[in-house]
N, C-alpha and C positions, 0 to 999 in steps of 0.2 A: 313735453318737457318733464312730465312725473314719470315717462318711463327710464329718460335717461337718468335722473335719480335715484330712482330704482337701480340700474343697472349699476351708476357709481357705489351705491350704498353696497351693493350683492359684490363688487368687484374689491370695496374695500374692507371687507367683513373677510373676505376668501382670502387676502392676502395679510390680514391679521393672524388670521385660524393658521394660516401655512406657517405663517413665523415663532409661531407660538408654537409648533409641532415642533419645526427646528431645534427651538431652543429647549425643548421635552427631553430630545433626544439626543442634545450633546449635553444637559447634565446626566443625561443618561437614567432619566426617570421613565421612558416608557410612555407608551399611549394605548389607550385602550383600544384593540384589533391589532397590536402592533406584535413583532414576535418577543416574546420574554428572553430574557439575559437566563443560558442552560449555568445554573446554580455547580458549582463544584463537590459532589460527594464528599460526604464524612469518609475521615481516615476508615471506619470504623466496617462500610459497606463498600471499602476498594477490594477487589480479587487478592489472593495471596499472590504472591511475584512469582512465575513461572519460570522454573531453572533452564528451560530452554531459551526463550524467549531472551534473557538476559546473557545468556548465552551467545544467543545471536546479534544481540546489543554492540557484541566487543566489535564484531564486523564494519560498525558505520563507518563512512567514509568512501574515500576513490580509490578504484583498484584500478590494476591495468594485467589482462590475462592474456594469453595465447591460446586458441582454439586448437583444436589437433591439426590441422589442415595451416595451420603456421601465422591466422590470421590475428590481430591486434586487434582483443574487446575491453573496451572500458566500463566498466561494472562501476554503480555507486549504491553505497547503503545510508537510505534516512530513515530518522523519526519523524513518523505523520502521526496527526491527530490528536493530539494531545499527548504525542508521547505512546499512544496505544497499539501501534503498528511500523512496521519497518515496511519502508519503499525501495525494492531494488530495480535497477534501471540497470539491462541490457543492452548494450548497443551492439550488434552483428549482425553482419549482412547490409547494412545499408538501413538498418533500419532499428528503432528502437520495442522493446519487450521490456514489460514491468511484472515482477510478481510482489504481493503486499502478502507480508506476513504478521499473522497476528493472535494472540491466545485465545482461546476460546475454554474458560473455566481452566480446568487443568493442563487440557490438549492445546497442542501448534497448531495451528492451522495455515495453509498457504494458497493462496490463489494467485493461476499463472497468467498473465493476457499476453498469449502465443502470436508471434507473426505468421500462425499458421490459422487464424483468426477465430481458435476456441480458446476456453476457459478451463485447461484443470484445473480440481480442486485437493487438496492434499492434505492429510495428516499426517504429524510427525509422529514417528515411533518410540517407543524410550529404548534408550541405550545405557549401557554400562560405563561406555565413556562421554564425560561429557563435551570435547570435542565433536564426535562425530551427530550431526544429526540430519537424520534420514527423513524425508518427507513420503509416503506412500500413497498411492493414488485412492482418491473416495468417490470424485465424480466430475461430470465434466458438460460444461452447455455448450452449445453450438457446433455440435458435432455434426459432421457434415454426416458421416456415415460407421461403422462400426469397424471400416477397413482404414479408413483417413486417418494420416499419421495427426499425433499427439503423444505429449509428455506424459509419459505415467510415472513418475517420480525422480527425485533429485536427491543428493547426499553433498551436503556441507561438513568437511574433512578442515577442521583448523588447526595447525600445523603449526604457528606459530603467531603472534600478536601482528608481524608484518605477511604471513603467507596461507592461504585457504585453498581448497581445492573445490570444484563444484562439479559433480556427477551427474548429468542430465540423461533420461534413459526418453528415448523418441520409440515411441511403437509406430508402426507401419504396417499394413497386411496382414496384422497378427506375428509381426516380427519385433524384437527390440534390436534398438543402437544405442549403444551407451555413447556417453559424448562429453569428455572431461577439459576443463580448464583448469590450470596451475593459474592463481594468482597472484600477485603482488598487490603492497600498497601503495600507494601514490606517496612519494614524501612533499 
Protein backbone atom coordinates (compact mmCIF):
# COMPACT_ATOMS: atom_id res chain seq x y z
CA UNK A 1 0.00 0.00 0.00
CA UNK A 2 2.91 2.60 0.74
CA UNK A 3 4.35 1.80 -2.59
CA UNK A 4 1.32 2.75 -4.54
CA UNK A 5 1.40 6.03 -2.50
CA UNK A 6 4.43 6.53 -3.34
CA UNK A 7 3.83 6.09 -6.90
CA UNK A 8 0.55 8.45 -6.65
CA UNK A 9 2.72 10.99 -4.76
CA UNK A 10 5.75 10.69 -7.73
CA UNK A 11 2.94 10.62 -10.50
CA UNK A 12 1.34 13.74 -9.09
CA UNK A 13 4.36 15.91 -8.26
CA UNK A 14 5.60 14.91 -12.23
CA UNK A 15 2.35 16.21 -13.61
CA UNK A 16 2.37 19.41 -11.35
CA UNK A 17 6.19 20.15 -12.41
CA UNK A 18 4.95 19.41 -16.41
CA UNK A 19 2.20 22.01 -15.85
CA UNK A 20 4.14 24.36 -14.31
CA UNK A 21 6.85 24.01 -17.25
CA UNK A 22 3.83 24.68 -19.56
CA UNK A 23 2.71 27.62 -18.08
CA UNK A 24 6.93 28.87 -17.88
CA UNK A 25 6.72 28.77 -21.30
CA UNK A 26 3.67 30.28 -22.64
CA UNK A 27 4.45 33.33 -20.52
CA UNK A 28 7.35 32.91 -22.19
CA UNK A 29 9.76 33.13 -19.05
CA UNK A 30 11.91 30.20 -19.72
CA UNK A 31 13.11 27.32 -17.80
CA UNK A 32 16.34 26.51 -16.83
CA UNK A 33 18.13 23.85 -19.52
CA UNK A 34 15.50 25.40 -21.83
CA UNK A 35 16.75 27.25 -25.16
CA UNK A 36 16.85 31.23 -24.52
CA UNK A 37 14.69 33.60 -26.64
CA UNK A 38 17.98 34.81 -29.51
CA UNK A 39 17.83 38.56 -28.20
CA UNK A 40 17.46 41.07 -31.38
CA UNK A 41 20.77 43.13 -32.06
CA UNK A 42 21.22 46.88 -31.25
CA UNK A 43 20.61 49.08 -34.36
CA UNK A 44 24.11 50.06 -33.54
CA UNK A 45 26.04 46.32 -34.21
CA UNK A 46 23.69 45.55 -37.53
CA UNK A 47 26.07 45.05 -40.82
CA UNK A 48 25.89 48.34 -43.00
CA UNK A 49 22.95 47.34 -45.98
CA UNK A 50 24.76 45.87 -48.72
CA UNK A 51 23.96 47.61 -52.15
CA UNK A 52 23.74 44.35 -53.88
CA UNK A 53 21.92 42.43 -51.72
CA UNK A 54 19.07 45.22 -51.68
CA UNK A 55 19.63 45.02 -54.99
CA UNK A 56 18.56 41.85 -55.18
CA UNK A 57 15.81 42.46 -52.77
CA UNK A 58 13.77 44.21 -55.80
CA UNK A 59 13.65 40.54 -57.34
CA UNK A 60 11.13 39.04 -54.61
CA UNK A 61 8.32 37.52 -55.69
CA UNK A 62 7.05 34.92 -58.74
CA UNK A 63 8.44 34.77 -61.90
CA UNK A 64 7.66 32.71 -64.93
CA UNK A 65 10.77 32.19 -67.53
CA UNK A 66 11.45 30.27 -70.58
CA UNK A 67 14.53 28.15 -70.71
CA UNK A 68 16.32 28.27 -74.26
CA UNK A 69 15.03 24.93 -75.21
CA UNK A 70 11.32 26.66 -74.98
CA UNK A 71 10.54 25.10 -71.50
CA UNK A 72 8.17 27.05 -68.88
CA UNK A 73 10.38 27.67 -65.33
CA UNK A 74 8.72 29.15 -62.40
CA UNK A 75 11.45 30.98 -60.39
CA UNK A 76 10.28 32.57 -56.92
CA UNK A 77 12.27 34.98 -54.69
CA UNK A 78 11.87 35.11 -50.69
CA UNK A 79 13.03 36.66 -47.52
CA UNK A 80 14.26 33.83 -45.17
CA UNK A 81 15.67 34.44 -41.79
CA UNK A 82 14.96 37.24 -40.49
CA UNK A 83 14.99 39.06 -43.49
CA UNK A 84 18.87 37.94 -43.84
CA UNK A 85 18.91 35.97 -47.06
CA UNK A 86 16.87 35.52 -50.21
CA UNK A 87 15.57 32.03 -51.14
CA UNK A 88 15.20 31.39 -54.84
CA UNK A 89 13.35 28.20 -55.91
CA UNK A 90 13.90 26.89 -59.41
CA UNK A 91 11.54 24.54 -60.81
CA UNK A 92 13.09 22.76 -64.21
CA UNK A 93 13.07 19.73 -65.26
CA UNK A 94 10.69 18.11 -63.20
CA UNK A 95 12.36 19.01 -60.43
CA UNK A 96 13.00 21.68 -57.95
CA UNK A 97 16.70 23.80 -57.24
CA UNK A 98 17.09 26.35 -54.53
CA UNK A 99 20.04 28.89 -54.29
CA UNK A 100 20.00 31.22 -50.91
CA UNK A 101 21.74 34.29 -51.28
CA UNK A 102 23.01 36.24 -48.60
CA UNK A 103 25.75 39.13 -47.54
CA UNK A 104 28.56 38.07 -46.06
CA UNK A 105 30.22 41.70 -44.49
CA UNK A 106 30.64 43.57 -47.52
CA UNK A 107 30.51 40.66 -50.24
CA UNK A 108 27.26 38.54 -51.90
CA UNK A 109 27.49 35.53 -51.33
CA UNK A 110 25.40 32.67 -53.08
CA UNK A 111 25.08 28.95 -52.58
CA UNK A 112 23.45 26.81 -55.35
CA UNK A 113 21.75 23.20 -54.38
CA UNK A 114 22.07 21.88 -57.98
CA UNK A 115 19.92 18.81 -59.30
CA UNK A 116 23.13 17.85 -60.25
CA UNK A 117 23.35 17.05 -56.42
CA UNK A 118 26.48 19.49 -55.59
CA UNK A 119 26.77 22.80 -53.91
CA UNK A 120 28.50 25.79 -55.75
CA UNK A 121 29.46 28.39 -53.88
CA UNK A 122 29.72 32.00 -55.32
CA UNK A 123 30.73 35.41 -54.92
CA UNK A 124 29.35 38.43 -56.40
CA UNK A 125 31.60 40.67 -58.11
CA UNK A 126 31.20 44.57 -58.07
CA UNK A 127 29.95 46.16 -61.11
CA UNK A 128 29.60 49.51 -62.29
CA UNK A 129 26.04 48.97 -63.02
CA UNK A 130 23.96 48.24 -60.34
CA UNK A 131 21.54 46.20 -62.40
CA UNK A 132 23.76 43.63 -63.32
CA UNK A 133 25.07 41.27 -60.81
CA UNK A 134 27.43 38.62 -61.53
CA UNK A 135 28.01 35.75 -59.03
CA UNK A 136 31.70 34.10 -59.63
CA UNK A 137 32.39 30.77 -58.66
CA UNK A 138 34.59 30.16 -55.05
CA UNK A 139 33.96 26.57 -54.25
CA UNK A 140 31.99 23.80 -54.45
CA UNK A 141 31.11 20.36 -52.05
CA UNK A 142 30.04 17.35 -53.27
CA UNK A 143 31.79 17.05 -56.31
CA UNK A 144 31.73 13.93 -57.70
CA UNK A 145 34.86 14.53 -59.71
CA UNK A 146 36.72 17.54 -61.36
CA UNK A 147 35.19 16.59 -64.87
CA UNK A 148 31.29 16.44 -63.35
CA UNK A 149 29.35 19.11 -64.69
CA UNK A 150 28.50 22.02 -62.37
CA UNK A 151 27.54 25.71 -62.04
CA UNK A 152 30.44 27.88 -62.11
CA UNK A 153 28.55 31.10 -61.95
CA UNK A 154 25.43 33.06 -62.71
CA UNK A 155 24.67 36.76 -63.88
CA UNK A 156 21.26 38.64 -62.71
CA UNK A 157 20.70 41.27 -65.72
CA UNK A 158 17.61 43.50 -64.28
CA UNK A 159 15.92 44.92 -67.10
CA UNK A 160 13.26 46.32 -65.77
CA UNK A 161 10.91 46.18 -62.20
CA UNK A 162 8.67 43.50 -64.17
CA UNK A 163 11.68 41.59 -66.24
CA UNK A 164 15.33 39.94 -65.30
CA UNK A 165 17.54 37.75 -67.09
CA UNK A 166 19.51 34.93 -65.44
CA UNK A 167 22.85 33.58 -66.99
CA UNK A 168 23.69 30.31 -65.71
CA UNK A 169 27.19 28.96 -66.95
CA UNK A 170 27.17 24.69 -66.45
CA UNK A 171 30.89 23.38 -66.77
CA UNK A 172 31.25 19.94 -68.06
CA UNK A 173 34.62 18.15 -69.12
CA UNK A 174 36.31 21.27 -68.54
CA UNK A 175 33.85 22.88 -71.10
CA UNK A 176 31.22 25.76 -70.31
CA UNK A 177 27.47 26.14 -71.43
CA UNK A 178 26.02 29.16 -70.76
CA UNK A 179 22.20 28.81 -70.23
CA UNK A 180 19.90 32.02 -70.14
CA UNK A 181 16.37 32.56 -69.00
CA UNK A 182 14.31 35.85 -69.98
CA UNK A 183 11.98 36.36 -67.13
CA UNK A 184 8.73 37.83 -66.23
CA UNK A 185 6.72 38.63 -63.22
CA UNK A 186 4.02 37.03 -62.21
CA UNK A 187 1.12 39.57 -61.82
Amino acid sequence: MNSLRLGVCVLTLSLVTAMGFTQEQKKGKGIAGAMPAVPSAPAATLPAANPQFEKMKTLLGDWEGKAPGGEVVPVTFRLVSAESAILITMSEGGGDMITVVHPNGAELMATHYCSAKNQPRFVAVPSSNPNVIRFDFKDITNLASPDAGHMVGVTFTIVDPDHHTESWIWRAAGKDNPEAFQLTRKK
